[in-house]
Structures are given as C-alpha cells and as structure tokens.
C-alpha positions in Angstrom: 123.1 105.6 67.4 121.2 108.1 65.2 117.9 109.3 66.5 116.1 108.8 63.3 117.8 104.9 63.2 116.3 104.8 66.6 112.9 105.3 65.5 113.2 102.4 62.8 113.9 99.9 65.2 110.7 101.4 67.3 108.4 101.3 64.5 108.5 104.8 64.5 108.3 108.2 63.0 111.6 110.0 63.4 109.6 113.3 64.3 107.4 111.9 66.7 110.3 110.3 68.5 112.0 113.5 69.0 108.7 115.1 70.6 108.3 111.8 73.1 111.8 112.3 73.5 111.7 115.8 74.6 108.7 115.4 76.9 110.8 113.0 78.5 113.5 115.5 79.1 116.2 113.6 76.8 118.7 116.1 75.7 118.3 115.8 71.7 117.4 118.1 69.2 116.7 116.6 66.0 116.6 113.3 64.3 120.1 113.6 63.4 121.1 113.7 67.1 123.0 110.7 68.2 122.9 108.6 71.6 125.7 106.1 73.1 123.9 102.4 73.3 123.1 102.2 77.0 120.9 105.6 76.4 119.6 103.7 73.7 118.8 101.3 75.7 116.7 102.9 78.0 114.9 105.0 75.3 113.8 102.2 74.1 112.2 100.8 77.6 110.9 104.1 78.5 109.1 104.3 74.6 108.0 100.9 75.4 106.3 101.5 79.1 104.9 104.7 77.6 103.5 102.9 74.6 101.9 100.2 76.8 100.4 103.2 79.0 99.2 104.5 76.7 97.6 102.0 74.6 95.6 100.7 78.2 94.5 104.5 78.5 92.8 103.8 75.1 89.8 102.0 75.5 87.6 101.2 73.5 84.0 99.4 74.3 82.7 96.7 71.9 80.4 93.5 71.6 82.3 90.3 71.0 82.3 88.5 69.3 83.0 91.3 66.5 82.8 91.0 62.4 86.4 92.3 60.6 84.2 94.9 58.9 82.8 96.2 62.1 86.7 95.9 64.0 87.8 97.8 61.3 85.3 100.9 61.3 86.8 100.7 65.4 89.8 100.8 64.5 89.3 103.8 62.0 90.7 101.6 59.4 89.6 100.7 55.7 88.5 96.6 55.8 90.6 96.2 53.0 93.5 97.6 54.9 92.9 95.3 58.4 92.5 92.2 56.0 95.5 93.4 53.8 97.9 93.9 57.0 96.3 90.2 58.7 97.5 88.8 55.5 101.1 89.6 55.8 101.1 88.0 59.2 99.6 84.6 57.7 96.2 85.3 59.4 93.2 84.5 56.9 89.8 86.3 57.8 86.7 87.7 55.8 85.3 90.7 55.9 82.3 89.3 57.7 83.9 87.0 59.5 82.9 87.1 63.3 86.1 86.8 65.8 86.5 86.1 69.6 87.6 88.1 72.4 91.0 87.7 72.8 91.9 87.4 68.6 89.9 91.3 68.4 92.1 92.6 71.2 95.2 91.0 70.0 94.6 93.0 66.8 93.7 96.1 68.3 96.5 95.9 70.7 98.8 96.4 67.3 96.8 99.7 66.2 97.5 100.9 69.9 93.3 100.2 71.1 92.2 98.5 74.4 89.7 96.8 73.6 87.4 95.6 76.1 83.4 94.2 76.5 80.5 96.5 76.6 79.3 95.9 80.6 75.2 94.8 79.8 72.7 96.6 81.3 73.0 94.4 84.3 76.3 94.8 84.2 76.2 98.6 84.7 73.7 98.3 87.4 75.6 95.8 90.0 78.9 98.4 89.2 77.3 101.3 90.6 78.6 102.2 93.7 79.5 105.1 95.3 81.4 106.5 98.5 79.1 106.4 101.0 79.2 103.3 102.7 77.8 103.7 106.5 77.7 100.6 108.8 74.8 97.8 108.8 73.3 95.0 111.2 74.9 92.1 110.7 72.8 89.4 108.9 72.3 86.0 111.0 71.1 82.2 110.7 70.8 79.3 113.1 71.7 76.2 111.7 71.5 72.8 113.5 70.3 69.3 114.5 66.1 69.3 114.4 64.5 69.3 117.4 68.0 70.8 119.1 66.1 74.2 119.6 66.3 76.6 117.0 62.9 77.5 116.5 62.5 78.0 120.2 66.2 80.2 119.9 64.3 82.6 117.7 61.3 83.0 119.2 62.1 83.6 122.2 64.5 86.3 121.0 61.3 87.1 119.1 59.1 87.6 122.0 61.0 89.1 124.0 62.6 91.8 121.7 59.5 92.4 119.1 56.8 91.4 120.8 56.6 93.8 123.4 57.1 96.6 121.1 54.3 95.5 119.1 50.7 96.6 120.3 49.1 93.8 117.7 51.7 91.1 118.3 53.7 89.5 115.0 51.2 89.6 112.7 52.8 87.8 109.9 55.8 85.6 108.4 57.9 87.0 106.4 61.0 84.3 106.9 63.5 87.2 108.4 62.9 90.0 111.0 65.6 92.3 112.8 66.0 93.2 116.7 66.8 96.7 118.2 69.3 96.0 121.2 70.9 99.0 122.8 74.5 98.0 121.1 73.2 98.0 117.6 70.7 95.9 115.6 70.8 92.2 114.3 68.8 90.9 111.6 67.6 86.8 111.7 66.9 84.6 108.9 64.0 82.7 109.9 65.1 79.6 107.9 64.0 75.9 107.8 68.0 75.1 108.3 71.2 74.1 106.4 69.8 72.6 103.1 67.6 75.8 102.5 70.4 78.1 103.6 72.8 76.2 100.2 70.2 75.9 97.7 69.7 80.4 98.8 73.9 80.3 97.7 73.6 77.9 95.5 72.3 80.9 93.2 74.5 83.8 94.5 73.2 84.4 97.7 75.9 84.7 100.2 73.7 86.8 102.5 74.6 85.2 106.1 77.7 86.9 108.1 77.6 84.7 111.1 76.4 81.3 111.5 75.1 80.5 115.0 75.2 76.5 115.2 72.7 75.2 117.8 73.7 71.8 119.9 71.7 70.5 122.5 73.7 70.0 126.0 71.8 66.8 126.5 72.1 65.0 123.0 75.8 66.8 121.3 76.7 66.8 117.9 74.6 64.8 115.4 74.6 64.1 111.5 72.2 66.8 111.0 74.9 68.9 113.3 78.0 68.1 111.0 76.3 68.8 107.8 75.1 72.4 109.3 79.0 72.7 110.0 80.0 72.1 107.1 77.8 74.3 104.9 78.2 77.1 107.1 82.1 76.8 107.0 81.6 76.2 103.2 80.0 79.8 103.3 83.1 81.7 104.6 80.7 83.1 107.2 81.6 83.4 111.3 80.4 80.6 113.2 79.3 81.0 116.7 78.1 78.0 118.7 75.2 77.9 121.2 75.0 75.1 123.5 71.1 75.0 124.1 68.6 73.1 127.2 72.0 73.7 129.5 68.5 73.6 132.3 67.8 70.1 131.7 69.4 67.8 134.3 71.4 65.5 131.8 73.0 68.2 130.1 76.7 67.8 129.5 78.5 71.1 128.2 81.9 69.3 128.3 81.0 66.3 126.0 79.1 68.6 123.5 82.7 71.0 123.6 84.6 67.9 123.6 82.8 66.7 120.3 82.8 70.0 118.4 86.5 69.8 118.6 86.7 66.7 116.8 85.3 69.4 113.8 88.7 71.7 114.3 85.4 74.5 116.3 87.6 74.6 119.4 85.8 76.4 122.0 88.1 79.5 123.3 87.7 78.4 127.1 89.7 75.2 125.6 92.1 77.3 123.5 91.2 77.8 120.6 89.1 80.0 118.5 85.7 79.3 118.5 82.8 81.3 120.5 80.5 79.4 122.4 77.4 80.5 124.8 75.5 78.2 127.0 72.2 79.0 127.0 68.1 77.6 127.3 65.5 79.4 124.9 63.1 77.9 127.9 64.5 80.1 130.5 65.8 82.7 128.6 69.7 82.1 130.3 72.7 83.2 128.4 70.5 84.5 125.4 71.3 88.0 126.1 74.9 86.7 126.3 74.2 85.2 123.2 73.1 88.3 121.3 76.2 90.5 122.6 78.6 88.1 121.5 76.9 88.4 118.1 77.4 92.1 118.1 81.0 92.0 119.1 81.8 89.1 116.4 80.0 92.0 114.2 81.8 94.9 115.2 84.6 93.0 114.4 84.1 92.3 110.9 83.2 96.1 110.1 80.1 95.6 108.3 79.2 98.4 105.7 76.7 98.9 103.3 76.8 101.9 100.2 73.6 103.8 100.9 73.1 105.6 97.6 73.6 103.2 95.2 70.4 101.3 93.4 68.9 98.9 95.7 70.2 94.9 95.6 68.7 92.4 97.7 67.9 88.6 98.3 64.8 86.9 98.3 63.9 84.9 101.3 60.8 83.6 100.7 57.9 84.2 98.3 54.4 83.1 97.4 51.5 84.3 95.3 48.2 85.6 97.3 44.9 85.6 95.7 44.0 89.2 96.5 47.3 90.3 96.0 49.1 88.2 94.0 53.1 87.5 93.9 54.2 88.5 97.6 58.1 88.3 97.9 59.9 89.2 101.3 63.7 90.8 100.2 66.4 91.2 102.8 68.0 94.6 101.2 72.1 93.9 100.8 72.8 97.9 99.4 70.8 100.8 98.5 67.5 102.3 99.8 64.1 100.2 98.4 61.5 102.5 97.7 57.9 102.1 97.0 57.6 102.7 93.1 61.2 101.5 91.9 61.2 99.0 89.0 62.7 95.9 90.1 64.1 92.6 88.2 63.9 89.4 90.0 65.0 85.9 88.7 62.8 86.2 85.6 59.9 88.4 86.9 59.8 92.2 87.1 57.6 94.7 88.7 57.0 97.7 90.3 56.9 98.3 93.8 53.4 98.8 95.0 53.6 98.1 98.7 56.2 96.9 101.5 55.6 95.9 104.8 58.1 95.3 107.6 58.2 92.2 109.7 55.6 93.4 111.9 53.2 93.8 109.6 53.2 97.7 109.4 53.7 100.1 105.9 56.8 101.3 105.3 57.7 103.7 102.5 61.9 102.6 102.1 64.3 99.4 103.4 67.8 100.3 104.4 70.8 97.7 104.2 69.8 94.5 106.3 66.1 95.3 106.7 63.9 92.5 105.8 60.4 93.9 104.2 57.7 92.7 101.8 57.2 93.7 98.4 54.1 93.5 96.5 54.5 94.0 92.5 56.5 91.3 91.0 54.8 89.5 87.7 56.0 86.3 89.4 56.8 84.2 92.2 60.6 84.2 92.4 62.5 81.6 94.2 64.1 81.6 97.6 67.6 83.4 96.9 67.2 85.1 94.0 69.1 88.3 93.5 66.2 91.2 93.1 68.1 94.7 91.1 66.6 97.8 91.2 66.8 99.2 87.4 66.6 102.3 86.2 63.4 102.2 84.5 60.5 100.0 83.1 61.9 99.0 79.5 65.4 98.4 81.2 64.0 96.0 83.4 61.8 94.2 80.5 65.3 94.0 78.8 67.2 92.8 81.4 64.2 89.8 81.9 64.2 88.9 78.4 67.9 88.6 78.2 68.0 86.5 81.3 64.8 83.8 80.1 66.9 83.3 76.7 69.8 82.6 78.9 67.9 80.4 81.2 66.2 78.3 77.9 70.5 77.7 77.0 71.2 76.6 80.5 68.6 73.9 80.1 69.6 72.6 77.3 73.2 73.0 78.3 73.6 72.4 82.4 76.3 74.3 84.2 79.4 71.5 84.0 81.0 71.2 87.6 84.2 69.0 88.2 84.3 65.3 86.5 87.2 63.1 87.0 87.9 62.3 83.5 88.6 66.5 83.2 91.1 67.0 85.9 93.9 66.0 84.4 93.5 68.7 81.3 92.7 70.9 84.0 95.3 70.8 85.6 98.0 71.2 82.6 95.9 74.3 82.4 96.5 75.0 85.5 93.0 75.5 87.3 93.4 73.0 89.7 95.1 72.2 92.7 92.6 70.7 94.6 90.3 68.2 94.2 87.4 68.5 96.8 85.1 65.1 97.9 81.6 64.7 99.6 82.4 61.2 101.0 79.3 59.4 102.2 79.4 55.6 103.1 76.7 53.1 104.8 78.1 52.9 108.3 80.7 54.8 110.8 83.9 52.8 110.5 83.5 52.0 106.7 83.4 55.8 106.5 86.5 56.1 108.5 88.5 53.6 106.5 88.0 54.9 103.1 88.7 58.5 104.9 91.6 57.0 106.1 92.8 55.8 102.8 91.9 59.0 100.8 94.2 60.7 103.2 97.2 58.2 102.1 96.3 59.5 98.4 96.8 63.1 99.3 100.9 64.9 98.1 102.1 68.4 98.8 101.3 69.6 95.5 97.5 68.4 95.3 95.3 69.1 98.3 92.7 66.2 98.7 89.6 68.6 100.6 86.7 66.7 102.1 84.3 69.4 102.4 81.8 66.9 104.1 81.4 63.7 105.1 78.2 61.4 106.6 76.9 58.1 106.7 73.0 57.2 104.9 72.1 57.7 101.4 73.4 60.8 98.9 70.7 63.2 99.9 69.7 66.9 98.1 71.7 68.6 100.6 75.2 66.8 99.4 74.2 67.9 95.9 73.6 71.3 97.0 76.5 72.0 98.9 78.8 69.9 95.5 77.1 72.6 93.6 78.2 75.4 95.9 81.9 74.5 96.4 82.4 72.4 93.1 82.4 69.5 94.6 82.3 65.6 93.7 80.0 63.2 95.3 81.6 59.6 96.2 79.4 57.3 97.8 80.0 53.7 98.8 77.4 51.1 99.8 75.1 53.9 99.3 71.4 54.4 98.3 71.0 57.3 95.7 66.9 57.7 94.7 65.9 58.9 91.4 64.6 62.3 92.4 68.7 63.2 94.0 70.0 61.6 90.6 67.5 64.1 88.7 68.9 67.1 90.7 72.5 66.2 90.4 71.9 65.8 86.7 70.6 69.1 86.3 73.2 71.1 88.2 76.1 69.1 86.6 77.1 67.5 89.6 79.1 64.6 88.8 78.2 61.1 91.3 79.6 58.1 92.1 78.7 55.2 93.9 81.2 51.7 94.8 80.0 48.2 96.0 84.1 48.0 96.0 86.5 49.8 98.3 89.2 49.5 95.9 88.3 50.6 92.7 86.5 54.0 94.6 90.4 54.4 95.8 92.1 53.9 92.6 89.3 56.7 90.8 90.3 58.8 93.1 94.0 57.9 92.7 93.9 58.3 89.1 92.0 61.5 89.5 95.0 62.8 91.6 98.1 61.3 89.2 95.9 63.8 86.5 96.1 66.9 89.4 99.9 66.4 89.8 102.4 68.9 88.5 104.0 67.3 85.5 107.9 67.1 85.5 110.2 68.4 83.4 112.7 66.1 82.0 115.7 68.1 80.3 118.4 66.5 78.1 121.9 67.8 77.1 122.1 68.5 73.0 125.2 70.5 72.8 127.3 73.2 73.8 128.8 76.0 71.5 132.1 79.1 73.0 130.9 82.0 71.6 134.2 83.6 69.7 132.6 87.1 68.5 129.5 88.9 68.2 128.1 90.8 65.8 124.7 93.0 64.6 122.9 91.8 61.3 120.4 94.2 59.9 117.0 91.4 59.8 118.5 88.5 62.3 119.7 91.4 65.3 122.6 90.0 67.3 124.4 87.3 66.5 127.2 84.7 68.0 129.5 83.7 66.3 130.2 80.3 67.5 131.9 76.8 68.1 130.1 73.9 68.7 132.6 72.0 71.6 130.2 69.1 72.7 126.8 67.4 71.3 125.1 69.6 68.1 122.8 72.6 68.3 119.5 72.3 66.5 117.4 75.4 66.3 114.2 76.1 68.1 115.3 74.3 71.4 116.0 75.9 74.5 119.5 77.1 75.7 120.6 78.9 79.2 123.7 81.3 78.2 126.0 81.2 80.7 129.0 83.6 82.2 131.8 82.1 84.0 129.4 79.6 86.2 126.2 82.0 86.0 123.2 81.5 83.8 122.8 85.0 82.7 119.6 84.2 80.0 117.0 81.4 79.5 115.1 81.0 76.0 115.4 79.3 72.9 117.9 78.8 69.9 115.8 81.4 67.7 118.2 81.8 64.5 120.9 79.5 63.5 123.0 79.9 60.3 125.9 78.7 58.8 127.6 81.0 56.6 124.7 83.2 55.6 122.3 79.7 55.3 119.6 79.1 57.7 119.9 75.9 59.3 118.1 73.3 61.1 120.8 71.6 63.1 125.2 72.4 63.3 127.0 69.4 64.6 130.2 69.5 66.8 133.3 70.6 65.6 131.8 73.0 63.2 131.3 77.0 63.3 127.9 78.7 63.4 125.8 81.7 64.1 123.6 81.5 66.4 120.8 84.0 67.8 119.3 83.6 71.4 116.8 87.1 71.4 119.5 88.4 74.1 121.8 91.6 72.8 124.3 91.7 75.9 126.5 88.6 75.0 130.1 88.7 75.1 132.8 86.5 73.5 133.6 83.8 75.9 130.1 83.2 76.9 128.9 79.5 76.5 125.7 78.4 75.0 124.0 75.2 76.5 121.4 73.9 74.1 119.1 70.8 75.6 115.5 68.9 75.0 112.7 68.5 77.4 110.2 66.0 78.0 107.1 66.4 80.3 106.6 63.3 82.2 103.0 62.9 83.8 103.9 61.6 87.3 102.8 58.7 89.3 102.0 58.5 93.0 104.5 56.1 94.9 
C-alpha cells in the first residue's frame, strides 16, 4: 500500500504522515513509498495511539455549559465553519446555542482538543497540595450507651494528662483537645455521641480515625450501643472497644465480649480482630493501656498530613459571644492556621483575629490535628463545616457568594437520595448493586422476623445491606446515618413524629412505614427484581459461508456470501466464526445484494455482507441472531 493512500484512509496529509512516520523510525522516504498490509496495519495503530496521546496532551480549560460561538473561538475555528461541519453529520445547533459537557468535548475531541472544566476557585484551593507530608496525631471519638462512661473516659484522661500541666486548670470548652504521651500525641473529640458525630459527616466531615466504643462491664451492649456501632463502622474509621466500671462487683467482661460478637467486633483474645481494653475511668485501670493501644492502632494506619499547603479544617463547635462575637473551634485536617489568614466557612468568612488552644492560652499557628479557637468569622457556622483558607479577601467573598446561591437551589431542590421506584433505572444504568435498609420495628422478635425474611430476598447479584437495625420509633439519628450512606428507612409498627418526617424531607431521605408484614416484604421484593441484572435472551436468524472477500472503496471489506440456514437482516448482531472458534462479535453493519443496499437476504440467496472486521477468510461462517432483555424475577 502507497504511503500517500495510507494517509487517506487516516484522514491525513500525505506529508505529515511521512514526518510521523519517520519519528517513528519507519523505513520510508516519500509519499510514494509502499508498505506490505501487516506494516500497514500497525501504522495505522501506532498513528492511532499517537493521535489519542496526543489529543489528551491538549487541553483545553472551559466553562460548560459552552455557546457554539464561544466553542468555536476555542477551537480556533470560524462559527460558520463548526456549524457547517455539525451539519454534514446531521447535528443542528445555533450559533448561540448553549451545549453540555460531554456534546462540547465530543466535538473538540474531532479537532484533536481535550476539553475539560475550569476547576472554581474552590476547586483550585482543595487541589493544592504539595510533597511534604510529615506524620499527625491521630484524631479520636468515644461513642456509646449514655451513662456507660464516656464523659468520665475523657476527663479523667483530661485530668490526668492536661490538667497537671496547666497552672490555671482547663479554662474553657472548646469540644476537642489533644494529649502529649511520650509515644506520640492523640487528639479527642469532645462530642455529645453518635448522632452528633453523623450529622458532623453528614456534611463532609469524615474527621474521626479511630472510634473507641465504650460498654459498661456491668450493663453490656444496649440500643444506644448498636447504633454507635453502626455509625462508626458506617464511617470507615478503626473501632477500638473499652469495656468500662470493670471495679464494680457485677461486672461481667465475658458477657459484654460475648455480645459484641453477635455485631461481627470479635474481641482478639476470642479470635478475631477486634481490640478491646478493660478499664474504670474511676480508678484510672487499664486507661494507660487504653491510650497505647490507640497509638499502636495509629502507627499502624500511617497517618500524614501535607504541612505546606493552605490550611483545611472542621468545625466542632461554634457560638456567637457578645464581646466577641462568632467564636468557632476548628480541628485543622492540613496546612498551618495562622492568625490573619482569610478563611471561608459554610457561608461566613473572616479573618483570623485570634486563636486559642484548648487550654485557654494564645497561640499564633495550628498544625494538622490541633484543635484551637478562632475569632473572626461574620457568622456562626455549623458543627462540621469544612473551614478553607483562601488566598485573599475578595476570593473568599467569591467563594461565599457562589456557595449561598447554591445553597438558595438546594432548598428549593433537596439532594435526592435512593427511592424504590428509581432502582430499577438505576440499575439498567448500572449504579447499583446494592440496596442498603435502616430496619426499625416495634419489638425484638418482630424485628428478627422481618430480618429474617429480608435475608430470604437477598441473590448473588444484589447485595441486600442492613447498615442498622433497632426497635422504637424512626428517630433523627436513622435519618442521619440514611443520609450518610444512602440509605432507605423501613419501619414497621413504628411511630415517625412530624419534626423526623420534616428532616427526612429535607435531606431527601425516602421513608416507609407498614402496619402489614407482607406488603413491607414484597416493596422490598420488587425493589430487588428492579436491582437484578437483566438477561439476555438471544435468538438464531440465520447463517451465511463466506465464499470470497473483497475491498470496496466506501463500504471497506466485504463477504461475499451464502445464506445456508434462517435469513440475515442488517443491523443485528453476528459472532464470525473459524472452524469452531468465535473469532469477532458485532453487528451486521452493511448488507447488499448486487450493488443494492438491503434490509434483510433470505436463505438460499447470495449476498455481501460487512461485519467492521478486515481479517475474514473464505470459509468463515457468519451467525446472525436477535436478543431480547428479559427483566428477571426472584424464584
């Protein structure tokens, strides 16, 4: 094959062929030099990959959605010209017309440009990073049962680690505050428990590394217990358990590591996986156990934090103070906070006037994992919201103004989680394979039963996930976790008050309640027949013995054929096959008899036939067939 032919079928200049071809150290001179087809071959592949390099080397940074006029100026093209060429390919715009995304960079793609989204200013902040990432304290919460010791947990560890250090005791609150321990450091979040700890992710704020669930010796595991479980395992973080009053006389460490295994948190004394401490924040026993097994779970994870980039943290608590109005405390996640840095939180902003550590003292900066409080903010943020460190005082006005008009759309427009009616159209989209249930019912062994028979629902292609389970009413907490792992609520002789209904509502959190065990089953059932992979039925047409091949100039190659069994209509798939090997799947792409276009060639008669596959040989068979999705029903 000619060189310069070569180019046609490229969509090339001859010229510019030869250069590519000489950078790629292929022997040829001009475009009249001449190539055997299996070079051809892999010219063309190796033109192809360097074409596709090439074009994702070329990027380009735009707003979308994008006029024609303004793709075209991009594109350094005429409008007249873009329109002209989108007309030949049956695609009617305007010059003013405003396109999406993907229908810009499937145009650009064709003039060789990758086109891709302008980052935001927010955007570019968050992506800064750099190299230096040097290790941090690990960031901890106790979660548990009320009353099972928490409270006493931290402030003994408090006390007995701050305390004495202190000349003026704690002098304030600032909901988190970090111990010095000869192994390393460990920074607590002084939360109210589980429900706080969700509604803090519920906006982003996966700040927790390890979990510490509290159980009393002399009471076990209780409701409030399994929901602290289950949000914390919902979180991704480590969960270490300490089994607390072990110095009261009916404390039972067996039964309490008997019953966490019922919760797959085997203790590792028992086999499996789970670390557990015994310890009493009364006497002070096993919490210096407690805090080295926290270190070691730390070490373990490798916990780094990049040093030099602009400062991101979480907000763990906030209020506004008369004398010195919005008060926020921030657990830093990277950077170095400074005094005087412009800062963006939620929908306030502010510079940094004055920080104060947990203690109560001035400090100047906050390293990775140090809890301090910040005066300066125009507002009171909530409890987890992300606080950004922006470059300067109109970026961070810009950045707050973009983030209240998107805040106004939310309202009006609430973020949509999972609804049962959706799943099956998700799933022929293929974003679903599991359908995750917060099952709550009005006593134990109801609960157990509809468990039981959600479990019979479950296949191996659809995982049925209850993240949590609980008997009582549909509380905040169940919404907030829904929210956090895209959840459904199903409830069944439950209570669900107005104010829960309100916050559901408003998060998109889709609830249901049943008087009838049955029909809560067959929701769920038909929810699942809409998960399930859809089959494929396929149906013999016909079969056609290719008797020669040949190359036409428009059409590429061609079979010549004979249809033996059935007919062959075009655009249905085919498998070629070789001796008893399916060499090529796609689809009957040109079918002609004589030099005639046709839908369908019966048996007995002769045909051309095109398949998109240039390596056929004569005694090949084509297989032509039909196929039918069939939605499938659980047995």
């Amino acid at each position: 094959m000619r060189i310069h032919k070569l180019a046609k079928d490229l969509g090339m200049d001859s010229k510019d062929l030869v250069e590519k071809l000489k950078d790629l150290n292929f022997p040829v001179k001009n475009h009249m030099s001449s190539v055997d087809e299996e070079t051809a071959e892999i010219i063309k592949h190796e033109i192809e990959d360097l074409n596709k390099k090439q074009i994702e080397e070329n990027v380009l940074l735009v707003d979308f959605p994008i006029t024609i006029k303004d793709l075209s100026v991009k594109l350094n093209l005429k409008p007249s010209e873009l329109l002209a060429a989108l007309l030949k390919e049956g695609k009617f715009f305007t010059i003013n017309q405003r396109i999406d995304e993907e229908t810009a960079k499937v145009i650009a793609y064709k003039y060789k440009v990758n086109l891709r989204k302008k980052p935001t200013q927010e955007e570019k902040i968050l992506t800064q990073e750099s190299k230096n990432t040097k290790k941090r304290a690990p960031i901890v919460t106790l979660m548990g049962h009320i009353d099972h010791g928490k409270t006493s947990i931290l402030d003994y560890i408090r006390k007995s680690r701050i305390a004495e250090k202190e000349t003026g005791g704690i002098t304030q609150h600032i909901g988190a505050y970090q111990v010095q321990l000869k192994k390393g450091s460990i920074t607590f979040l002084d939360t109210p428990g589980h429900e706080t700890f969700t509604a803090m992710r519920s906006r982003g704020a996966d700040v927790t590394d390890i979990v510490v669930i509290v159980v009393a010796a002399d009471e076990g595991v209780k409701p409030q217990t399994v929901e602290a479980i289950d949000h914390a395992r919902a979180s991704g973080a480590e969960i270490i358990v300490a089994i607390n009053k072990i110095d009261k006389a009916n404390a039972n460490i067996d039964m309490v590591k008997q019953q966490l295994s019922k919760f797959e948190l085997v203790p590792e004394d028992w086999g499996g996986k789970t670390s557990t401490v015994n310890v009493s924040a009364q006497t002070g026993q096993g919490i210096d156990e407690l805090l080295d097994l926290i270190i070691l779970h730390a070490d373990v994870l490798e916990l780094k934090a990049d040093y030099e980039r602009p400062a991101i943290g979480v907000v763990i608590e906030a209020k506004l103070s008369k004398g010195k109005g919005a008060m926020a405390s921030v657990l830093v996640k990277e950077g170095i906070l400074k005094i005087g840095d412009w800062c963006i939180c939620g929908t306030f902003s502010g510079k940094i006037k004055a920080m104060h550590d947990d203690s109560g003292a001035r400090c100047q900066q906050a390293v990775p994992a140090f809890p301090v409080e910040i005066l300066g903010l125009n507002g009171v943020p909530n409890p987890g919201e992300q606080l950004l460190v922006a470059p300067n005082e109109k970026s961070a006005k810009d950045i707050v103004a973009k983030r209240k008009y998107e805040e106004e759309k939310r309202k009006i427009m609430p973020t949509a989680h999972f609804k049962l009616e959706d799943l099956f159209s998700k799933a022929k989209e293929g974003q679903i394979k599991q359908l995750k249930i917060i099952l709550k019912a009005d006593v134990g062994g109801t609960l157990e039963a509809v468990e039981e028979s959600l479990k019979k629902i479950s296949s191996k292609e659809v995982e049925l996930v209850i993240t949590h389970k609980g008997v009582g009413a549909i509380n905040s907490s169940d919404v907030l976790l829904a929210e956090v792992t895209d959840s459904l609520i199903v409830g069944f002789k439950v209570a669900i008050d107005a104010q829960v209904r309100e916050l559901a509502r408003t998060k998109g959190i889709e609830m249901r309640s049943y008087q009838i065990v049955y029909e809560l089953i067959d929701d769920v059932t038909a929810a699942f027949e809409g998960l399930l992979a859809p089959q494929i039925k396929r149906t013999f047409v016909g079969r056609a013995t290719i008797k020669t091949v040949f190359k036409l100039s428009k059409s590429g190659i061609i079979a010549g054929c004979l249809v033996d069994k059935g007919k062959i209509i075009r655009n249905i798939p085919c498998q070629l096959f070789r001796g008893t090997e399916v060499i090529h799947k796609g689809k009957i792409n040109t079918l002609k008899r004589f030099k005639e276009e046709v839908k369908e060639v019966l048996e007995g008669f002769e045909c051309g036939i095109g398949i998109g596959y240039d390596k056929i040989q004569e005694g090949d068979v084509i297989d032509a067939f039909s196929e039918e999705v069939i939605t499938r029903r659980l047995k």
